[in-house]
N, C-alpha and C positions, 0 to 999 in steps of 0.2 A: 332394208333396202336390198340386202345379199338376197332375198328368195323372188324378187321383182328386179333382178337387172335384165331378163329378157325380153323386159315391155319397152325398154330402152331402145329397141332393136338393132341388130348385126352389126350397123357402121357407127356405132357411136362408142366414145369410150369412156369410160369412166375411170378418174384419175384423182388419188387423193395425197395431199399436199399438207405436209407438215414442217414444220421449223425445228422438232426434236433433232437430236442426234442419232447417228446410226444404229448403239447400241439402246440406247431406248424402245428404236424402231423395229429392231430384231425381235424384242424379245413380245411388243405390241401384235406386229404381221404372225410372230407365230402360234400366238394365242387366239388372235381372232383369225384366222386362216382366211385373209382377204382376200378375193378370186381377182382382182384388179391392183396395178399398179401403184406403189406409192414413191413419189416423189418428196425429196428433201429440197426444201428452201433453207439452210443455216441463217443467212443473213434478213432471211423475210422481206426482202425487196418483190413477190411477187404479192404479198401480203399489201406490203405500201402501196404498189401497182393498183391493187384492186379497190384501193381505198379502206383496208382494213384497218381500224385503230385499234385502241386497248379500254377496255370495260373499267366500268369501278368498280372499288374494292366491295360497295355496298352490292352494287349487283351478280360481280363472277363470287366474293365470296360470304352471300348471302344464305336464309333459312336453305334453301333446293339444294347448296352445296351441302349446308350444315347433313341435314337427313339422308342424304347418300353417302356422304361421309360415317355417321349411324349404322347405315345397312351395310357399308365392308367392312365394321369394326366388329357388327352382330356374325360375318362369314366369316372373317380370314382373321378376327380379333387385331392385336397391333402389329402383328407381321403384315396385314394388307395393307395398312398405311405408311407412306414414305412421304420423304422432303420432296417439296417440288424442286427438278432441275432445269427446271426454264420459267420461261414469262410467263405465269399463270392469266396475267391478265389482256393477255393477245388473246383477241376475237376471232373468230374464224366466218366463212363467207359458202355459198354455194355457186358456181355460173356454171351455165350451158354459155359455149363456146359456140359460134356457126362455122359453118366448112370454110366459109371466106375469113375467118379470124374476130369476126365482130362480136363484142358481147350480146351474144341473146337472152339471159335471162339472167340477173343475181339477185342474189340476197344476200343481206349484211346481218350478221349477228349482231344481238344484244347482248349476249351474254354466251355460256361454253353451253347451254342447253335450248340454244335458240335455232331451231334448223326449219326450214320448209319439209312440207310434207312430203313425199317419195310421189306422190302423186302429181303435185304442184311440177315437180321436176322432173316427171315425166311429161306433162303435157306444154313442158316448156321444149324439149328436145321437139315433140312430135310436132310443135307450132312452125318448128323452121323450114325455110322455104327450102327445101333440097334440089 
């Protein structure tokens, strides 16, 4: 999504929303050098808001986890893996927002690997009536 946020165009923003803690979030933002803002929800009341619930153990930590789990053990061996410090099984969501505040477009995840296309959410921004 980082090399296509300018199909997004000028007035629109993109804002990503997480329920980690701050020192988490430090050490995330400075690894992936996010070019957009990240918001802390602690309590994930914007999560509730949006209708987000929490996944099953079968799905968030299923084969897709197992195998990616595999591939940071084959890179970083057992120094890449760590405890989880949060709700592993909090879903996470996508919306386009409209000028006037109304939901224009979401999606609800199934699972931590369930997103729309970059594409999808671009021609959800560009459908709104500005």
């Amino acid at each position: 999504m980082r090399d296509r946020l300018d199909e997004f165009g000028d007035d629109t923003a993109v804002v990503l929303v997480t329920f980690t803690d701050a020192t988490n979030l430090a050490d995330y933002t400075s690894s992936h050098e996010l070019p957009f803002p990240v918001l802390i929800d602690r309590d994930r009341s914007a999560y509730r808001d949006f209708g987000l619930g929490r996944g099953t153990i079968r799905r968030v930590w299923g084969l897709r986890a197992a195998r990616r789990y595999v591939q940071i053990f084959r890179t970083a061996g057992l120094s890449g893996l760590a405890r989880p410090t949060e709700d592993t099984l909090q879903l996470g969501g996508d919306f386009v927002i409209a000028p006037d505040g109304t939901l224009a477009y979401g999606f609800w995840g199934e699972g931590p690997d369930d997103r729309p296309s970059v594409d999808d959410l671009i021609a959800a921004v560009r459908g709104i009536d500005r």
